[in-house]
Structures are given as structure tokens and as C-alpha cells.
C-alpha atoms as a printed R data frame, in Angstrom:
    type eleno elety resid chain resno       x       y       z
1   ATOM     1    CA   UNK     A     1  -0.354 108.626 129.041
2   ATOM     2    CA   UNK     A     2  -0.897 105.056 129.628
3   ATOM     3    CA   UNK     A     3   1.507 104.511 132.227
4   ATOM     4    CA   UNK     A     4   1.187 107.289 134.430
5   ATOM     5    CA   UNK     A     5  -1.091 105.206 136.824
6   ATOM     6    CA   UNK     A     6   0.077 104.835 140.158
7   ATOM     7    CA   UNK     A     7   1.282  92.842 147.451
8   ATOM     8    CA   UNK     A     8   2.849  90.527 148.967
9   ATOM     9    CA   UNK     A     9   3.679  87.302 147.803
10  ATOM    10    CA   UNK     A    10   6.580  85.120 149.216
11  ATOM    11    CA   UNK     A    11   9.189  83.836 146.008
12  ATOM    12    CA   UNK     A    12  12.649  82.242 146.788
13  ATOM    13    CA   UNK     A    13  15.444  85.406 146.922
14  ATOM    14    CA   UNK     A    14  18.880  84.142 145.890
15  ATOM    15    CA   UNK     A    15  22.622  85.775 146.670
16  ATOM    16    CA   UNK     A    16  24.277  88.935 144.559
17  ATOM    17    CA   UNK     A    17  26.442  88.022 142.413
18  ATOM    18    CA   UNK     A    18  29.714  90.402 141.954
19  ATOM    19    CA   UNK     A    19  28.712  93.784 141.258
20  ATOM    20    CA   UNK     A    20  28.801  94.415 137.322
21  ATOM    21    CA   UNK     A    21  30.910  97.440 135.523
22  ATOM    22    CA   UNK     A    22  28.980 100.534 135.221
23  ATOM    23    CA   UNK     A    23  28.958 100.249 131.390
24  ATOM    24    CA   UNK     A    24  27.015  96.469 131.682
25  ATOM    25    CA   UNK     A    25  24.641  98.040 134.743
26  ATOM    26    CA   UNK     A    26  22.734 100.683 132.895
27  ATOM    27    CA   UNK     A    27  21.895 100.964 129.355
28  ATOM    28    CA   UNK     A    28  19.498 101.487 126.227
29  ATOM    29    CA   UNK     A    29  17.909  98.909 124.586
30  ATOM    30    CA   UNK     A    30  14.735  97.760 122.402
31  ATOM    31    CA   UNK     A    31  12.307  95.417 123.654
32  ATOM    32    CA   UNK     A    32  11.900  92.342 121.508
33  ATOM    33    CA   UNK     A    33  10.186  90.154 122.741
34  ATOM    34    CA   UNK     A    34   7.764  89.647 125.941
35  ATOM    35    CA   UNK     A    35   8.843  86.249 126.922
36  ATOM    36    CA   UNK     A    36   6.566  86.429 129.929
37  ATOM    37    CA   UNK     A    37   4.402  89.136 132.110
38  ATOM    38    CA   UNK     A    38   7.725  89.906 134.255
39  ATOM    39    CA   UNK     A    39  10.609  88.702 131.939
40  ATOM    40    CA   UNK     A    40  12.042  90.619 128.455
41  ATOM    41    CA   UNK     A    41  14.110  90.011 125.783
42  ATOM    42    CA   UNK     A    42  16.364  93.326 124.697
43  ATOM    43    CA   UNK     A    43  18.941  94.357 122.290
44  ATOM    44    CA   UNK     A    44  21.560  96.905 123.299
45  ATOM    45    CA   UNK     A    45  21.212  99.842 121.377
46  ATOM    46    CA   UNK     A    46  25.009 100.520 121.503
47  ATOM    47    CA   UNK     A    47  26.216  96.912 120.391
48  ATOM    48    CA   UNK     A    48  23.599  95.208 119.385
49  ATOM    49    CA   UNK     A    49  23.944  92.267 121.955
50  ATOM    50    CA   UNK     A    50  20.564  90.571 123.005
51  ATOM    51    CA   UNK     A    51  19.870  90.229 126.748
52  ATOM    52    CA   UNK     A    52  17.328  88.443 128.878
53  ATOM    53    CA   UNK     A    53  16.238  90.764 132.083
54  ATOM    54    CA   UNK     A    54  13.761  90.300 134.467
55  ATOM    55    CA   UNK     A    55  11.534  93.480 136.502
56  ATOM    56    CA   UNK     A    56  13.157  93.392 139.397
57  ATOM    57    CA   UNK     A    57  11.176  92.486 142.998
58  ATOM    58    CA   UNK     A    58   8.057  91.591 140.410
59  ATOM    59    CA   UNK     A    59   7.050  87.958 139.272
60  ATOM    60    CA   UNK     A    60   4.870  86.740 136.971
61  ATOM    61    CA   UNK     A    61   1.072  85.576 138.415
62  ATOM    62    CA   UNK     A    62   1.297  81.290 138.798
63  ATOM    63    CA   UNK     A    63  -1.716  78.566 139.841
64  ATOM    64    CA   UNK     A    64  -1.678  79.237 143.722
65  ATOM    65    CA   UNK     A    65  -2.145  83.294 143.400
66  ATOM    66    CA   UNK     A    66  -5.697  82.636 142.723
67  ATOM    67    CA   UNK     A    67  -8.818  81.770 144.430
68  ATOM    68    CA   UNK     A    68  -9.661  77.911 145.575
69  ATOM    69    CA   UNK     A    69 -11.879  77.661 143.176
70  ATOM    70    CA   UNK     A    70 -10.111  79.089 140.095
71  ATOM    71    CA   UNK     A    71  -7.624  76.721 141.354
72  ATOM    72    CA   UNK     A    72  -9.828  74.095 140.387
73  ATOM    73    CA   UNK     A    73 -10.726  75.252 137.434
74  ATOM    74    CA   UNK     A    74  -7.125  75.400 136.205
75  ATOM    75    CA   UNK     A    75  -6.403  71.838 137.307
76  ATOM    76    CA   UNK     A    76  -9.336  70.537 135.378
77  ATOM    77    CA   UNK     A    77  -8.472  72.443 132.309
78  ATOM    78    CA   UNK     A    78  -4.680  71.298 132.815
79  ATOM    79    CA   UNK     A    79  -6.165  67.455 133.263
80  ATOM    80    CA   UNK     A    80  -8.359  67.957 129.857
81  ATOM    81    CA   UNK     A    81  -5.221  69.150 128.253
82  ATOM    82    CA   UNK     A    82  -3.107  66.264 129.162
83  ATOM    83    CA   UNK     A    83  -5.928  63.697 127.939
84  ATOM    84    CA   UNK     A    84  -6.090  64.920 125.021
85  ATOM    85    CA   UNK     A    85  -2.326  65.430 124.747
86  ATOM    86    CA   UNK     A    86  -2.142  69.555 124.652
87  ATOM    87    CA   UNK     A    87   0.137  71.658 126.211
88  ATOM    88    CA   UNK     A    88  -1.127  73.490 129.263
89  ATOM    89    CA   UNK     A    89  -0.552  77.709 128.792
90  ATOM    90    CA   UNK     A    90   0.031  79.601 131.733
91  ATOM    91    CA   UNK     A    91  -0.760  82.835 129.133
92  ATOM    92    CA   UNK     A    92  -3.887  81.172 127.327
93  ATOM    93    CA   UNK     A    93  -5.155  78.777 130.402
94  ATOM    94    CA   UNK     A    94  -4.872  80.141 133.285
95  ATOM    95    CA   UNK     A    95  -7.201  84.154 134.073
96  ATOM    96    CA   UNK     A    96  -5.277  87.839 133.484
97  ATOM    97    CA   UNK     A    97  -1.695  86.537 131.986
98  ATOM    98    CA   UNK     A    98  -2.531  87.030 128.539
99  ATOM    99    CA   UNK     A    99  -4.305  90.781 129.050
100 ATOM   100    CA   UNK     A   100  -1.071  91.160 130.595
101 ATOM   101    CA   UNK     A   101   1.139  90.148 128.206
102 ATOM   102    CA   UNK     A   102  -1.107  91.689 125.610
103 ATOM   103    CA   UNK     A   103  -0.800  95.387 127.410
104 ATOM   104    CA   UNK     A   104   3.594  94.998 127.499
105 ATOM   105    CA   UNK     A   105   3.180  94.044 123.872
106 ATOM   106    CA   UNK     A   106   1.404  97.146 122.409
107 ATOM   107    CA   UNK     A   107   3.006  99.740 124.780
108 ATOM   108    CA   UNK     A   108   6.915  98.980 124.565
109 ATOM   109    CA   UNK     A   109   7.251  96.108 121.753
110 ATOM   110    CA   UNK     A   110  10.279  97.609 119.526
111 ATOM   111    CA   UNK     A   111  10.233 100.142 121.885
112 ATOM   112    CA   UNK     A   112  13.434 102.145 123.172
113 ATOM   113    CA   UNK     A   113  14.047 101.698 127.046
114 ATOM   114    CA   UNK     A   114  16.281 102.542 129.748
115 ATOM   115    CA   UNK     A   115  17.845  99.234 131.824
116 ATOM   116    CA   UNK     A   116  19.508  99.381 135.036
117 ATOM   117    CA   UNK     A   117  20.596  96.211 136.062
118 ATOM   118    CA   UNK     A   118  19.784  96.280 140.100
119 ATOM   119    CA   UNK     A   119  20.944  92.217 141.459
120 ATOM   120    CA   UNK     A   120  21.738  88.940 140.333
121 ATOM   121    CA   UNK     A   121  19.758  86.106 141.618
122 ATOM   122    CA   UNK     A   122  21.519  82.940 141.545
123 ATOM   123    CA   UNK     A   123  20.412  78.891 139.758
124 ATOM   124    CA   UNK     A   124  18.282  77.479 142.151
125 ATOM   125    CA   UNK     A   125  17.626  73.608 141.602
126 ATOM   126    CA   UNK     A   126  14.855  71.939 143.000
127 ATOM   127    CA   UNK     A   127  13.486  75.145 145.233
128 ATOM   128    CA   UNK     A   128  10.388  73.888 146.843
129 ATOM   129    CA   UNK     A   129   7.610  76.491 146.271
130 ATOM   130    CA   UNK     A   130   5.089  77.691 148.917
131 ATOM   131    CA   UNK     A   131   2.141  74.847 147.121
132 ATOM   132    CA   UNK     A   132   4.548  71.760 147.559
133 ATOM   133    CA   UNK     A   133   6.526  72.295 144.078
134 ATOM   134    CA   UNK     A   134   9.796  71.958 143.181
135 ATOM   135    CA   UNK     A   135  11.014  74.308 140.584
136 ATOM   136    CA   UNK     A   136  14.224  75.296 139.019
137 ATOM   137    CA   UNK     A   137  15.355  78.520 138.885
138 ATOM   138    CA   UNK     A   138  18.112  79.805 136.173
139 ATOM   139    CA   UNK     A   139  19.991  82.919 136.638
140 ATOM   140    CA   UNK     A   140  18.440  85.890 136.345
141 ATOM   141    CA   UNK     A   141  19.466  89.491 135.723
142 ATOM   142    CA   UNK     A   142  17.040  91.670 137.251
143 ATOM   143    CA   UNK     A   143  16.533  95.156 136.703
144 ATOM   144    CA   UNK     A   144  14.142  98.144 136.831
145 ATOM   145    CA   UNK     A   145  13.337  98.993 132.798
146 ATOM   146    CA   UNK     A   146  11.863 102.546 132.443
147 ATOM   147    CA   UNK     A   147   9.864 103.478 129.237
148 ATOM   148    CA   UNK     A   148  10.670 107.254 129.039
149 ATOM   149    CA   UNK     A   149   9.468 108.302 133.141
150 ATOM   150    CA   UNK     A   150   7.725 105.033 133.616
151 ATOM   151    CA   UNK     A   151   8.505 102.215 135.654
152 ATOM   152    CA   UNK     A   152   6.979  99.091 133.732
153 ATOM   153    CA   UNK     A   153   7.016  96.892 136.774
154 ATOM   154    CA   UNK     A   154   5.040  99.676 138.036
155 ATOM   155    CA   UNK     A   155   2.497 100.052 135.869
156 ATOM   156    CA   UNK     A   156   2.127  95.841 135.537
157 ATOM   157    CA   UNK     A   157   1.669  96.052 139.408
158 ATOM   158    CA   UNK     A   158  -0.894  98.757 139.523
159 ATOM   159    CA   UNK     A   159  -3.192  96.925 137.021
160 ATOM   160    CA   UNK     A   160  -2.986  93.544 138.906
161 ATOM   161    CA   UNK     A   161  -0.943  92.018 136.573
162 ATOM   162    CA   UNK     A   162   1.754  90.553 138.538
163 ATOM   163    CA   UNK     A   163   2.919  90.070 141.903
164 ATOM   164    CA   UNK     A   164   5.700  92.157 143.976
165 ATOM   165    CA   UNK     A   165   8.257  89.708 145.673
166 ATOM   166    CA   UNK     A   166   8.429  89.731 149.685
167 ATOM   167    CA   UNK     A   167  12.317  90.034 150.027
168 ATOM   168    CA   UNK     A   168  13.832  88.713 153.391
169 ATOM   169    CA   UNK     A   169  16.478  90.436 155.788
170 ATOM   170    CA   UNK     A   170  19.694  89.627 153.861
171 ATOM   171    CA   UNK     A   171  18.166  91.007 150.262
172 ATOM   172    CA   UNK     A   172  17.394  94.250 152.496
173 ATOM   173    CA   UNK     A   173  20.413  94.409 153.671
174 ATOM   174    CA   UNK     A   174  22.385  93.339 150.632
175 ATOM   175    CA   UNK     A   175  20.237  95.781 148.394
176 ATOM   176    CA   UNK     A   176  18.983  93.028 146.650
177 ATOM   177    CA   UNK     A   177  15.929  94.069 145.584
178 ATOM   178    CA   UNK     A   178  14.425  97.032 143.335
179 ATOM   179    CA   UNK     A   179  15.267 100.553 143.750
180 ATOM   180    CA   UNK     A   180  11.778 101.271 143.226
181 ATOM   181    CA   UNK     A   181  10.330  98.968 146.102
182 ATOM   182    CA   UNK     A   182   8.434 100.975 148.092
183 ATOM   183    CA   UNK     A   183   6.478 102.649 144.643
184 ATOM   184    CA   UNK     A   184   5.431  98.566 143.928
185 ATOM   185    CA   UNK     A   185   4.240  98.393 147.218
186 ATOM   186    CA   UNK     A   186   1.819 101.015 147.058
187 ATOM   187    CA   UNK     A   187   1.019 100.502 143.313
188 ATOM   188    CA   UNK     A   188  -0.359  96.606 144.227
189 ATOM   189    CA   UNK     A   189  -2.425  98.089 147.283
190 ATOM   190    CA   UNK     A   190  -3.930 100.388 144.841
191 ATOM   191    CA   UNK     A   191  -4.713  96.927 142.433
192 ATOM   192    CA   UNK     A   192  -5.754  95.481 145.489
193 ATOM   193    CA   UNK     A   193  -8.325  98.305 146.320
194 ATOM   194    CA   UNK     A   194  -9.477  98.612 142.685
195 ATOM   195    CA   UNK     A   195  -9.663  94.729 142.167
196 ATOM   196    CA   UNK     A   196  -7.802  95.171 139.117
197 ATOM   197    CA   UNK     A   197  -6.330  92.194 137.104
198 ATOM   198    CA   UNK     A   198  -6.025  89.517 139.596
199 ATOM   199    CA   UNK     A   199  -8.329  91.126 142.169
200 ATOM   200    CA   UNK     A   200 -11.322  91.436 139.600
201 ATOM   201    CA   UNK     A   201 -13.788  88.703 140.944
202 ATOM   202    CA   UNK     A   202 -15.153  88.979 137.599
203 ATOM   203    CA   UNK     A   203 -11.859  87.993 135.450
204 ATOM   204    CA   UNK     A   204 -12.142  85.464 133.201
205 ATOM   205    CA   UNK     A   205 -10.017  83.400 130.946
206 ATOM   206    CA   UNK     A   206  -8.950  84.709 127.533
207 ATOM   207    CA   UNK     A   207 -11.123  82.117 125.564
208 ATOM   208    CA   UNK     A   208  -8.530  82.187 122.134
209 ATOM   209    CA   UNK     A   209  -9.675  79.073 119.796
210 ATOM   210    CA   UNK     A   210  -6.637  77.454 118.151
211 ATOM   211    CA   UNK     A   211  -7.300  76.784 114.371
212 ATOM   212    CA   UNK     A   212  -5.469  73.732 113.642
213 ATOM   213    CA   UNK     A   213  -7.254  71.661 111.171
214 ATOM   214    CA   UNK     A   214  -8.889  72.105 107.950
215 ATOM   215    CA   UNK     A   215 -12.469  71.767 109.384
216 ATOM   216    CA   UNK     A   216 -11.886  74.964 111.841
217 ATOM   217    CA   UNK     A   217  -9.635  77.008 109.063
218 ATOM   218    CA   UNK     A   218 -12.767  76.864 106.054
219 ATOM   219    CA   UNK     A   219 -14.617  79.509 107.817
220 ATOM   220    CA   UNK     A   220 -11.963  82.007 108.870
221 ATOM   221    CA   UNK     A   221 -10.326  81.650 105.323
222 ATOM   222    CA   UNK     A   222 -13.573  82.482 103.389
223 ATOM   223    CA   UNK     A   223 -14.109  85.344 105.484
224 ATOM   224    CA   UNK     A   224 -10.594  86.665 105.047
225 ATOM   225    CA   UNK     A   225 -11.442  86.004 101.450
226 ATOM   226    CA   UNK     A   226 -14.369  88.577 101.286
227 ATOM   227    CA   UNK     A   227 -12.609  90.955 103.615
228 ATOM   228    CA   UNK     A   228  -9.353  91.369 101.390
229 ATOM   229    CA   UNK     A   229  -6.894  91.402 104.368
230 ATOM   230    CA   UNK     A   230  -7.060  91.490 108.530
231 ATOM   231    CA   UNK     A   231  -4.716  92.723 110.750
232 ATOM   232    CA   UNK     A   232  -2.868  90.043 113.298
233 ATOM   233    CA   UNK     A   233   0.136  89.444 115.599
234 ATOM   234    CA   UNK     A   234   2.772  87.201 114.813
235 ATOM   235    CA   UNK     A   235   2.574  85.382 118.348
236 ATOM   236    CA   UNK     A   236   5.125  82.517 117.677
237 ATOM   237    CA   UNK     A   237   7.880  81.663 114.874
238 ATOM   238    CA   UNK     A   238   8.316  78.132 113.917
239 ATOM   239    CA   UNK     A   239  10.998  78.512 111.432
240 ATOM   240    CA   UNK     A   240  11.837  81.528 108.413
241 ATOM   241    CA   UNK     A   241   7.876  81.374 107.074
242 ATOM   242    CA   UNK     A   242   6.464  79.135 109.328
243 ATOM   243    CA   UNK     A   243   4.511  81.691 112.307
244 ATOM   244    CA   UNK     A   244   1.487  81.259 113.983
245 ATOM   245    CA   UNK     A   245  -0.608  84.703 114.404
246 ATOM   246    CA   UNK     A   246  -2.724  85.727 116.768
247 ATOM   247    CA   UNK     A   247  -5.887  87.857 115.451
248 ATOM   248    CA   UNK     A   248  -7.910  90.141 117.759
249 ATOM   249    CA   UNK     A   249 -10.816  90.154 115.455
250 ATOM   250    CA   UNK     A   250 -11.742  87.003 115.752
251 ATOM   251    CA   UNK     A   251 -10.095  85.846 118.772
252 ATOM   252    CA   UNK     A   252  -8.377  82.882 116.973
253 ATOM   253    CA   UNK     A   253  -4.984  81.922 116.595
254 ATOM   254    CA   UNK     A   254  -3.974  80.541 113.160
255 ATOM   255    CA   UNK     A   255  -1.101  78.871 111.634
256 ATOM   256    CA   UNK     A   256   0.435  80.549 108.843
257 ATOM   257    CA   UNK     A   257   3.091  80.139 106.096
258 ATOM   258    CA   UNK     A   258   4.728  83.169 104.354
259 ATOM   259    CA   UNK     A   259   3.610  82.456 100.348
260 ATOM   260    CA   UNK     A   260   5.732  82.265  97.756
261 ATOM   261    CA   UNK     A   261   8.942  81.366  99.749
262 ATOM   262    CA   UNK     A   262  10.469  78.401  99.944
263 ATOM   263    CA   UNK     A   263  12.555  77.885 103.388
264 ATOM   264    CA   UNK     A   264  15.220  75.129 104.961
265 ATOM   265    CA   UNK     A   265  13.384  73.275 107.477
266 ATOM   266    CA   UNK     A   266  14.047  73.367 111.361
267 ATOM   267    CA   UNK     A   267  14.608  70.562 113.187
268 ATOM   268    CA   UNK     A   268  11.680  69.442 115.084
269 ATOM   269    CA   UNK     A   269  11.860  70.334 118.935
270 ATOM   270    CA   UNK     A   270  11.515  66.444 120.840
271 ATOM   271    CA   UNK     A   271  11.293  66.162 124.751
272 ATOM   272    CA   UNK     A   272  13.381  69.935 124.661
273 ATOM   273    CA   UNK     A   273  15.605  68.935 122.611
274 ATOM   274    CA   UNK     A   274  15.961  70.168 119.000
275 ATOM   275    CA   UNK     A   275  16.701  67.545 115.847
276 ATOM   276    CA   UNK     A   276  19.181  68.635 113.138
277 ATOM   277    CA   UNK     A   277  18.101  71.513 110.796
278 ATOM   278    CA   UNK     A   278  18.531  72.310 107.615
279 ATOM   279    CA   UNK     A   279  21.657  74.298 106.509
280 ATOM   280    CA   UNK     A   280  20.446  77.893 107.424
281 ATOM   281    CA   UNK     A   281  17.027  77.172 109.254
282 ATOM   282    CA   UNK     A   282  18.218  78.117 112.763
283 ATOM   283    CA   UNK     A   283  19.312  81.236 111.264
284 ATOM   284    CA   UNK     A   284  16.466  81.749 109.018
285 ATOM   285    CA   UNK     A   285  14.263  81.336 112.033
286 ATOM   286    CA   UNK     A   286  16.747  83.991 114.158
287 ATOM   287    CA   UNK     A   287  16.122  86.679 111.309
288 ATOM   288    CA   UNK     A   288  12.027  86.040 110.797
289 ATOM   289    CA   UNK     A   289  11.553  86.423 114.900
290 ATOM   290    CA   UNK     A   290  13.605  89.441 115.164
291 ATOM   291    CA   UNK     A   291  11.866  91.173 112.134
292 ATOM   292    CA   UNK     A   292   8.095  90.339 113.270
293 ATOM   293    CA   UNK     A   293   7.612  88.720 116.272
294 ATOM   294    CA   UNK     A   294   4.850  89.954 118.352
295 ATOM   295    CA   UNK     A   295   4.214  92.631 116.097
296 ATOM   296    CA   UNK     A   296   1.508  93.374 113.795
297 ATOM   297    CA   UNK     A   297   0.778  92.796 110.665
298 ATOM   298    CA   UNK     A   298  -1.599  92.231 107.703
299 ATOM   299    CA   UNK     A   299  -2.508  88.872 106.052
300 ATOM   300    CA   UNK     A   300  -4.069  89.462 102.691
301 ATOM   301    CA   UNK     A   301  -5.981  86.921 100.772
302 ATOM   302    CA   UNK     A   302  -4.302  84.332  98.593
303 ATOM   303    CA   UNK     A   303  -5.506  80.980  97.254
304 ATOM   304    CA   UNK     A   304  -4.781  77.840  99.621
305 ATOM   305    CA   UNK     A   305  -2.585  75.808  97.798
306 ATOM   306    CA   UNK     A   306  -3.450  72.966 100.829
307 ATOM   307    CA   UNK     A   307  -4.458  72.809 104.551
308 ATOM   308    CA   UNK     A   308  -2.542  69.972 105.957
309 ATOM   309    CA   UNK     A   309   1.155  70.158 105.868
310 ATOM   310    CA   UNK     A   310   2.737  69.640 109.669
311 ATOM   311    CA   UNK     A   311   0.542  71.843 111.586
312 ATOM   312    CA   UNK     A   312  -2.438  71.653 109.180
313 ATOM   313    CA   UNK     A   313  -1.691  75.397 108.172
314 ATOM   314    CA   UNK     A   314  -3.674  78.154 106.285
315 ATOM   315    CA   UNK     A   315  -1.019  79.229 103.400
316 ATOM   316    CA   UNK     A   316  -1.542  83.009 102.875
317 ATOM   317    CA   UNK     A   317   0.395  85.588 101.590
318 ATOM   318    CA   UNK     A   318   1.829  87.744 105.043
319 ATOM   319    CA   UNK     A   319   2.557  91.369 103.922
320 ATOM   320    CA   UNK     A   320   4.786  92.840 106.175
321 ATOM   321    CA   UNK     A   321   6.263  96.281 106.143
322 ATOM   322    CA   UNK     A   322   9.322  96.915 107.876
């Protein structure tokens, strides 16, 4: 079983809120969406209600958890980006996040799981991180999530994946913390003795090649062409057939639009905020994301109608069986 695997970093630790009813503190839900390597997106099983958790005592890897000199590496790839006016990726630029995300996403994506909400931590603005940074914090639930026996934040610690939060005096005393804390302890001294995931002196980045213009597309569409079909992940949604897919074979992410269906268009999102949408696009969008994203599906061949609409997209027909 894939889970059945059995450090210490210092992260800000905020108050407890009030404690929450019984009926809000544990519960059933599907996973969603991986939003990042220690944060998930659920609906309730019993209502239906979508909720943002995050693994308790667990974060997500950032810049300073690694080496000096991947360090540098990351701020020259970040400075390349900004010249040429990308957005950095912590998942696609920076070593082990997107394994990471990759091994949440085919173990427990639309998968049932068991919640139990352990703290609260508190909106922190401008929290000054241990590398000079200040960050913002929003409210977080946090809980332990269990996939049938398995603690997820567990198994993510054990492979290197993320780190386990040092909690101060007051969130021991408080019981702010997980209720599995002393099982993530051992699990990242294990990581740390197998240099798994972040310990691996050999890791490497993930090395995905965004197709965004005609030029790069020809290739990858004339093979898909010969092959019939090939298998991706729908890795973002843009609006009701606007996704862009992720596919293992090649290693390439590709934009895509769903053939054949015409959709409202979504406002365009400018400096974080969004622009007025269509009548229905927001909702379109709501309804395509919960039916495929990050899950699998095929692309079959189709003939491109054109390459170069706002994105510069591949149009292919997107099967997908639900």
C-alpha cells in the first residue's frame, strides 16, 4: 500500500480560535483539488459544502529549505523569469514540489477522506520570515486528513516532501498543533536518513516545457495526430473549455480548448483582480474545475481550426468520461 511508509523547521504559530462544534470538527469529504503540497480543497460528503484545510504541524517546502547553492539557482531562474515577464512557480521552478504535488494527486484526487479539524491559526499580516520576508498569512483551518489508516501529512513527510512545523511553548500547551506530532517527527528523520525528496543531493527540477505558441505546438499536434489520442491532466481551468493539461508523456504542458463548444468568456484576471465576465462564465468555470480538474483524461485528435487565440492554444477535441 502506498502509504504505509513510516524535521524541524521554524514557521510563525498563531492563537486557537474558539473551539468548533463536534459536527464542523470531524468529517468526510472528497479531495478536489491539491492547491499546494500541504493545503486541500474538500467537499463535505454530507452537505456538499467546499472547504479549504491545511495538514496540520506540516508546511509546504519554500526558497530557504534548500541548499546555498540551489538557492542560487532559484534566484537566477526567478530573475530570468521576471526579464522576460513570466511568472515564477514554486511547483514548476523551484526542486521536489511538483513530484510532490504529483504523488497527492494520483493517490487521493476524488478520493474519500476522513477530516478532523485539530486548531485554528489566526491572519497574520506582514510576519517577517526566518530569510528577511514579510509574508501574509490568511486563516487557516488545520487538520490531520486520513486516507482510510493513513496519515497524508505522514506519508508527505516521510518522502521529503514537506516540512514539519517547530511549535513553541504556548501551541504545546494550548494543543495547538497535530495529534499526530510525534509520528511526523520520526517520519522526517527517516526522510532525513534516506535523503528522500528534499534530502536527495541528486534532486533536480521538474524540467516541464510550456507550449504556448504555434512554433512549439506543430510538433506535439502531429504526433498526437499519428497516435489517435494521449492521456493528460487537466492542471489548470481558465474558464468552461478553456484548460491547460499537463501530459506525462511528453513532459509538456499545453493549452487546450474543449471542441465543438462555444462558452461565455471570463473576465480576464489584472493585478488579482478579476474584470467582468460574461453572464454564466464564473459559473461555467465553477462546474468545468469541479468535473476535471487535476484529473485525467484523453485528448483525441481533431483538426486545428487555429493556433493563436489568447493563449495561442491547440483546439482539440477533450473526451472526458465522468
Amino acid at each position: 500500500f502506498f502509504f504505509n511508509d513510516t524535521a524541524t523547521t521554524e514557521i510563525y504559530t498563531l492563537s486557537l480560535h474558539d473551539a468548533l462544534p463536534i459536527s464542523d470538527a470531524q468529517f468526510n469529504a472528497i479531495v478536489k483539488q491539491i492547491k499546494t503540497t500541504d493545503t486541500l480543497i474538500l467537499k463535505k460528503t454530507e452537505n456538499r459544502e467546499e472547504i479549504t484545510v491545511s495538514l496540520s504541524s506540516i508546511r509546504a517546502l519554500n526558497k530557504s529549505d534548500f541548499s546555498e547553492s540551489w538557492q542560487k539557482k532559484i534566484a537566477s531562474l526567478e530573475a530570468e523569469k521576471k526579464t522576460q515577464k513570466q511568472q515564477f512557480s514554486p511547483v514548476l521552478d523551484m526542486p521536489v514540489n511538483f513530484e510532490a504535488r504529483e504523488f497527492l494527486r494520483k493517490k487521493i484526487i476524488g478520493q474519500k477522506v476522513k477530516v478532523n479539524i485539530d486548531y485554528k491559526q489566526e491572519a497574520k499580516v506582514n510576519h517577517q520570515m526566518p530569510d528577511g520576508r514579510f509574508v501574509n498569512f490568511p486563516e487557516r483551518l488545520c487538520a490531520t486528513v486520513m486516507f482510510g489508516a493513513t496519515n497524508i501529512a505522514e506519508a508527505l513527510v516521510f518522502r521529503g516532501y514537506v516540512k514539519v512545523i517547530t511549535h513553541g511553548g504556548a501551541d504545546i500547551q494550548e494543543d495547538r498543533m497535530s495529534s499526530q506530532y510525534d509520528a511526523l517527527q520520526n517520519a522526517e528523520v527517516k526522510a532525513q536518513a534516506s535523503k528522500k525528496g528534499i534530502y536527495d543531493p541528486k534532486m533536480q527540477l521538474p524540467k516541464i516545457l510550456e507550449i504556448n505558441t504555434k512554433e512549439r505546438a506543430g510538433p506535439f499536434f502531429n504526433q498526437y495526430e499519428r497516435s489517435g489520442s494521449v492521456t493528460a491532466v487537466v492542471d489548470y481551468v481558465f474558464g468552461p473549455n478553456r484548460i491547460k493539461c499537463y501530459v506525462p508523456r511528453d513532459n509538456i504542458n499545453i493549452m487546450c480548448i474543449i471542441a465543438g463548444l462555444e462558452a461565455p468568456r471570463v473576465g480576464m484576471l489584472r493585478n488579482g483582480v478579476r474584470e467582468a465576465s460574461e453572464p454564466f462564465a464564473l459559473q461555467g468555470m465553477e462546474f468545468t474545475k469541479d468535473k476535471i480538474m487535476q484529473q485525467e483524461v484523453s485528448i483525441f485528435r481533431s483538426i486545428v481550426i487555429f493556433l493563436s487565440m489568447i493563449f495561442n492554444v491547440i483546439l482539440l477535441i477533450l473526451f472526458i468520461f465522468i
